[in-house]
C-alpha atoms as one frame of an Amber mdcrd trajectory, in Angstrom:
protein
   0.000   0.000   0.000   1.460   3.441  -1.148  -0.424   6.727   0.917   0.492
  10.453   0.384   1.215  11.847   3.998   1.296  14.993   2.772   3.831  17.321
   1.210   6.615  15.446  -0.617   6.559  12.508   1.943   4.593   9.472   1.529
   4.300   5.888   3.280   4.725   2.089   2.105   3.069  -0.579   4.082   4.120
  -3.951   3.168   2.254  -6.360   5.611   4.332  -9.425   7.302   7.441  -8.758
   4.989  11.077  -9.017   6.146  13.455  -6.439   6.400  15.172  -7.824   3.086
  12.094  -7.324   1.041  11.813  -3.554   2.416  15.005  -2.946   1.449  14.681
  -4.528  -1.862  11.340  -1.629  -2.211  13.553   0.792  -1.070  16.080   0.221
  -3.760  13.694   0.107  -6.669  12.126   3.411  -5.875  15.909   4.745  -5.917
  16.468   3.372  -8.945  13.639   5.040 -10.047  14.198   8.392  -9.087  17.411
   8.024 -10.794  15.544   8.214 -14.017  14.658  12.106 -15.289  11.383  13.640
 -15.674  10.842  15.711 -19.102   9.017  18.660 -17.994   8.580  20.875 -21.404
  11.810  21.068 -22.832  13.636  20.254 -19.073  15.164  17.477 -18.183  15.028
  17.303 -14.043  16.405  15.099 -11.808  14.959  14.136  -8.231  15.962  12.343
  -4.918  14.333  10.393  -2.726  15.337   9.847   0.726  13.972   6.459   2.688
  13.657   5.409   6.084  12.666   1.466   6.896  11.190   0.416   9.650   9.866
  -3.177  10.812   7.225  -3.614  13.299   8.316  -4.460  16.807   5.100  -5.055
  19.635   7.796  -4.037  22.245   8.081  -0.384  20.769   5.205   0.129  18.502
   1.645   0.055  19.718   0.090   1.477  16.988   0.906   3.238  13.122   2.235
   6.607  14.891   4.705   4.782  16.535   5.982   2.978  13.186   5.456   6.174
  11.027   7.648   8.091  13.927  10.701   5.495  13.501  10.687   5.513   9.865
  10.555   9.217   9.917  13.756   9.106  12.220  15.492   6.765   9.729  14.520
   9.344   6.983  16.212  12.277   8.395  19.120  10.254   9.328  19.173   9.465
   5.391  18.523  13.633   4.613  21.538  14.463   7.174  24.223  11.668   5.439
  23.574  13.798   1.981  19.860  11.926   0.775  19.215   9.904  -1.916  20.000
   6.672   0.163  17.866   4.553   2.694  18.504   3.752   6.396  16.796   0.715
   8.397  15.993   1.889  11.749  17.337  -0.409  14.481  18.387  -1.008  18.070
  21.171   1.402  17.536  19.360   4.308  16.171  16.768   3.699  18.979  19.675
   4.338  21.467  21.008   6.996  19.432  18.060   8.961  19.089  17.329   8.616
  23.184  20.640   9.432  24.132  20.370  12.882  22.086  16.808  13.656  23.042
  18.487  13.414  26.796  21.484  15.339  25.750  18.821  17.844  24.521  16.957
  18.076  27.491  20.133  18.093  29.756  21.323  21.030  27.463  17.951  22.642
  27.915  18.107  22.401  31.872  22.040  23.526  31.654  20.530  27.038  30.014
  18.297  27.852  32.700  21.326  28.293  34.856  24.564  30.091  35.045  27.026
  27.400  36.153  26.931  25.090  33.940  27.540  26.356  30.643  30.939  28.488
  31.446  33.128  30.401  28.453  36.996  29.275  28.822  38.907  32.445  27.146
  41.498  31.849  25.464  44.100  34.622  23.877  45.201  35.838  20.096  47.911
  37.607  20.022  49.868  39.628  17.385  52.971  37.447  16.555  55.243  40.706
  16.016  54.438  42.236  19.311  53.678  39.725  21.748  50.345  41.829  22.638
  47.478  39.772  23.405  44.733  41.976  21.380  41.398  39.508  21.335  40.452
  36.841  23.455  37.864  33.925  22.212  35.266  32.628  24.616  34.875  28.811
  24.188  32.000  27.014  25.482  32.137  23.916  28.431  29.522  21.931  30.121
  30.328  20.923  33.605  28.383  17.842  34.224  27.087  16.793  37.949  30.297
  14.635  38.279  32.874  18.058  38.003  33.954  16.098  34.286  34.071  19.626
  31.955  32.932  18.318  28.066  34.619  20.487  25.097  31.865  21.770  22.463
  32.990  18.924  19.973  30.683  16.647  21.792  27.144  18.131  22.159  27.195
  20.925  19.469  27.137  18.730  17.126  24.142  17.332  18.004  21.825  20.251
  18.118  23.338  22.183  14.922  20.325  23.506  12.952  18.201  23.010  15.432
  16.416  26.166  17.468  18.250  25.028  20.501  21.982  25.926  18.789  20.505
  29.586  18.282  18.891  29.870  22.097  22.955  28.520  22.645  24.457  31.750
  20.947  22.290  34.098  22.533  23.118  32.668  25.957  27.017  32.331  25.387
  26.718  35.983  23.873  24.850  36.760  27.484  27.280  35.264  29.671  30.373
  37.242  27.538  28.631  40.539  27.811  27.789  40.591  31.406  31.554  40.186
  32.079  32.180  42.785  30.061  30.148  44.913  31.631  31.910  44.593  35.101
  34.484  46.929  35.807  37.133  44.346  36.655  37.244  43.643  33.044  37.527
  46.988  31.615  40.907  46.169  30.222  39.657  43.417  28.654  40.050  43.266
  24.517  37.577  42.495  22.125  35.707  39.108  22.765  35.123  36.532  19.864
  31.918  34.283  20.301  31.662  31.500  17.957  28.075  31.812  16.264  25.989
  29.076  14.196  24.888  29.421  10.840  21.098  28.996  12.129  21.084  32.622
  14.424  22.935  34.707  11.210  20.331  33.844   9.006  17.367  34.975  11.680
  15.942  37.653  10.824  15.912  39.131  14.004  19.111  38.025  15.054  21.172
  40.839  14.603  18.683  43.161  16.710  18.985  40.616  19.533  22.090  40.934
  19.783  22.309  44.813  19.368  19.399  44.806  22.403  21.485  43.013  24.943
  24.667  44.419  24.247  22.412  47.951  25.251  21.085  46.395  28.223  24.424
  45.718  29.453  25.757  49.317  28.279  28.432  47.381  25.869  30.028  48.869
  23.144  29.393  46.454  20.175  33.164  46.921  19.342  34.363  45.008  22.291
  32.558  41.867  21.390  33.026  40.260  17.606  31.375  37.220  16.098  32.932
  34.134  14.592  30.809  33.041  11.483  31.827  29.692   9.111  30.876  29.817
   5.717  27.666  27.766   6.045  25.505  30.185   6.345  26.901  32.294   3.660
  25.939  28.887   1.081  22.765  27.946   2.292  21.320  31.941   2.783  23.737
  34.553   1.338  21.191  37.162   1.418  20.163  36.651   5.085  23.418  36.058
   6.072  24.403  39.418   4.372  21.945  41.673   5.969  22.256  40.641   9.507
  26.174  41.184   8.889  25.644  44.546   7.252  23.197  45.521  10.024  26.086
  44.084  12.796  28.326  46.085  10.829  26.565  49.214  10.704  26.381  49.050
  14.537  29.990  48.770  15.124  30.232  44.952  15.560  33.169  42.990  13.887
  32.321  39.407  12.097  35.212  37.227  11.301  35.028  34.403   8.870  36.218
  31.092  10.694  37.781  27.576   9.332  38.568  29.125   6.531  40.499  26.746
   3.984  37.332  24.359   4.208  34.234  23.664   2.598  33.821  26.288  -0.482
  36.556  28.788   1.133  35.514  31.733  -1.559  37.730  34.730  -1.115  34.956
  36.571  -2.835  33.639  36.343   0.852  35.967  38.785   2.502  34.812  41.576
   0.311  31.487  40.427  -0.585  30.162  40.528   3.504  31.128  42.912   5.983
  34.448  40.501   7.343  36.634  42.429   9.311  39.267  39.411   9.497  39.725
  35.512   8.450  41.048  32.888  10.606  42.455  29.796   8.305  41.951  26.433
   9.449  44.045  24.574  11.970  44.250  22.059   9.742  47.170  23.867   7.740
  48.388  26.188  10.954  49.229  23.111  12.569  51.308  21.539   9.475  52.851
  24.915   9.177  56.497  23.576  10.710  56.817  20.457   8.565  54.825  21.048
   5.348  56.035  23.338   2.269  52.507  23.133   0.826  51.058  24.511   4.108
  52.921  27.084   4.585  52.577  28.399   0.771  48.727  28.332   1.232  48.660
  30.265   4.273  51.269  32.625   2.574  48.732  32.921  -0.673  45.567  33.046
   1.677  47.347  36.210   3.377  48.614  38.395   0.776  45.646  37.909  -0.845
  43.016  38.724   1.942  45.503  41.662   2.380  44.857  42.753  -0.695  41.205
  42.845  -0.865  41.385  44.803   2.590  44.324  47.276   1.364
C-alpha cells in the first residue's frame, strides 16, 4: 500500500514482509528516481530519501509509533547527503534517546549560570607579543565536576532552534563580564556563532538589544561566522552582517580553507578578518605546501582589505 502523507513525503506498508524485502522496495524506488522527468523542454532530476522500519510489539503500539521510527530513519538518510535509505534499528533507537536526553540536559544547563561556562582563550599579534582579542569557548560541567569540550554536544543540536537559544546565551554570559568593571581592560571578545542565528531575521537586533542592556560597546565583542551560512542563505546572512556592521560589531570568517573557502567572501560581507583552518596552521612547521597556502591566503586577503 502506497499513501500520500502529505507534502513530498509518503508511506509504504508492506504487511508481514522481512526487512530484506523492504530494502529490496527501497532500492527500486531509488532506482527510479534516478531516471529524469521531461518537464517541457527540461530534463530534471529528483531524490528520494527512505527510512525502513519493521514492526516491533515491544516499541510500537500502533501506526504513529511505526510512522515516527521511519521518519527518524529518513532524516538520518537527509543528514548523510539523501538519496539513500537507512533501516531503523536497536542502535538508532539508542542513538536517538541518548540525544533527546542530551537535549533536554542542554535545555536544563541554560536555565542556569554554572553550567555552561566560556573558557577564554588569547590571540595575540605574533610581532608584538600583545594579546589583542580573546575567544570565549563554550564547556559543560556535568554533575560529576567532568568539563565536556563543544565537539561533543554541538554537534548534536546544529540547525536546530536550541543551537541559536545557545548563541544568545554564550553571547549573554560574555557581555555581562564585560560589563563589570574588573574587566575593563579586557580586549575584544570573539563568540563562535551558528549558521542557524545569522540567518534569523531578528538576530542581529537581539544581539544589538542586549549588548544595550548591558551598556556594551558592540566593538568590544566580535562574532565568529563559518561559511555555512553564507551557502545555504547569502542574502540573510548578508543583511544581519551589514546591520552588525553598521552598529559597530566585527564578524570574522572562521575555518577558513574548508568547505567552499571563496575569497569573494571577505569583500562580498562585511568581514573584518579571516582565521584559516588549523588544519594547515598546525602543518605549518613540517609542510612546504602549508605554509605556501597560508602565505597565498594572506597576501591575498591583504589585498582585498588594502
Amino acid at each position: 500500500m502506497l499513501a500520500r502523507l502529505g507534502g513530498d513525503e509518503f508511506a509504504v506498508l508492506s504487511p508481514n514482509a522481512p526487512v530484506r524485502d523492504a530494502v529490496a522496495i527501497a532500492k527500486r524506488i531509488l532506482a527510479t528516481f534516478d531516471l529524469p522527468f521531461h518537464i517541457e523542454e527540461h530534463v530534471v532530476f529528483s531524490s528520494c530519501s527512505i527510512g525502513i522500519v519493521s514492526a516491533n510489539s515491544q516499541f510500537h503500539t500502533g501506526p504513529t509509533d511505526l510512522l515516527h521510527d521511519a521518519d527518524t530513519a529518513m532524516y538520518r538518510v537527509k543528514n548523510a547527503g539523501r538519496d539513500s535509505f537507512v533501516v531503523f534499528n536497536q542502535e538508532l533507537r539508542r542513538q536517538v534517546s541518548d540525544q533527546v536526553e542530551r537535549e533536554g540536559a542542554l535545555r536544563n544547563a541554560m536555565k542556569r549560570d554554572d553550567k555552561l561556562v566560556p573558557y577564554f582563550q588569547p590571540i595575540v599579534d605574533v610581532q608584538s607579543g600583545e594579546v589583542v582579542a580573546l575567544e570565549a569557548l563554550i564547556r559543560w560541567r556535568q554533575p560529576d565536576g567532568r568539563i565536556v569540550a563543544p565537539g561533543e554536544f554541538l554537534p548534536a543540536v546544529e540547525g536546530l532552534r536550541l543551537i541559536g537559544r545557545l548563541d544568545l546565551y554564550m553571547l549573554e554570559r560574555v557581555t555581562v563580564i564585560l560589563s563589570s568593571e574588573r574587566f575593563a581592560h579586557w580586549p575584544p571578545v570573539h563568540v563562535n556563532c551558528s549558521s542557524y542565528s545569522m540567518t534569523r531575521p531578528e538576530f542581529a537586533d537581539d544581539v544589538l538589544a542586549l549588548l544595550r542592556r548591558y551598556r556594551v560597546s558592540p566593538s568590544r565583542v566580535c562574532l565568529e561566522l563559518t561559511e555555512g551560512a553564507l551557502v545555504a542563505e547569502p542574502d540573510l546572512a548578508c543583511r544581519t552582517m551589514q546591520r552588525l556592521a553598521d552598529n559597530g560589531m566585527s564578524v570574522v570568517l572562521d575555518d577558513f580553507g574548508t568547505g567552499f573557502s571563496s575569497l569573494s567572501y571577505v569583500h562580498q560581507y562585511q568581514f573584518t578578518s579571516l582565521k584559516i583552518d588549523k588544519s594547515f596552521i598546525l602543518e605549518l612547521a613540517e609542510s612546504p605546501c602549508s605554509r605556501a597556502i597560508v602565505r597565498a591566503i594572506v597576501r591575498m586577503a591583504e589585498s582585498l582589505w588594502d
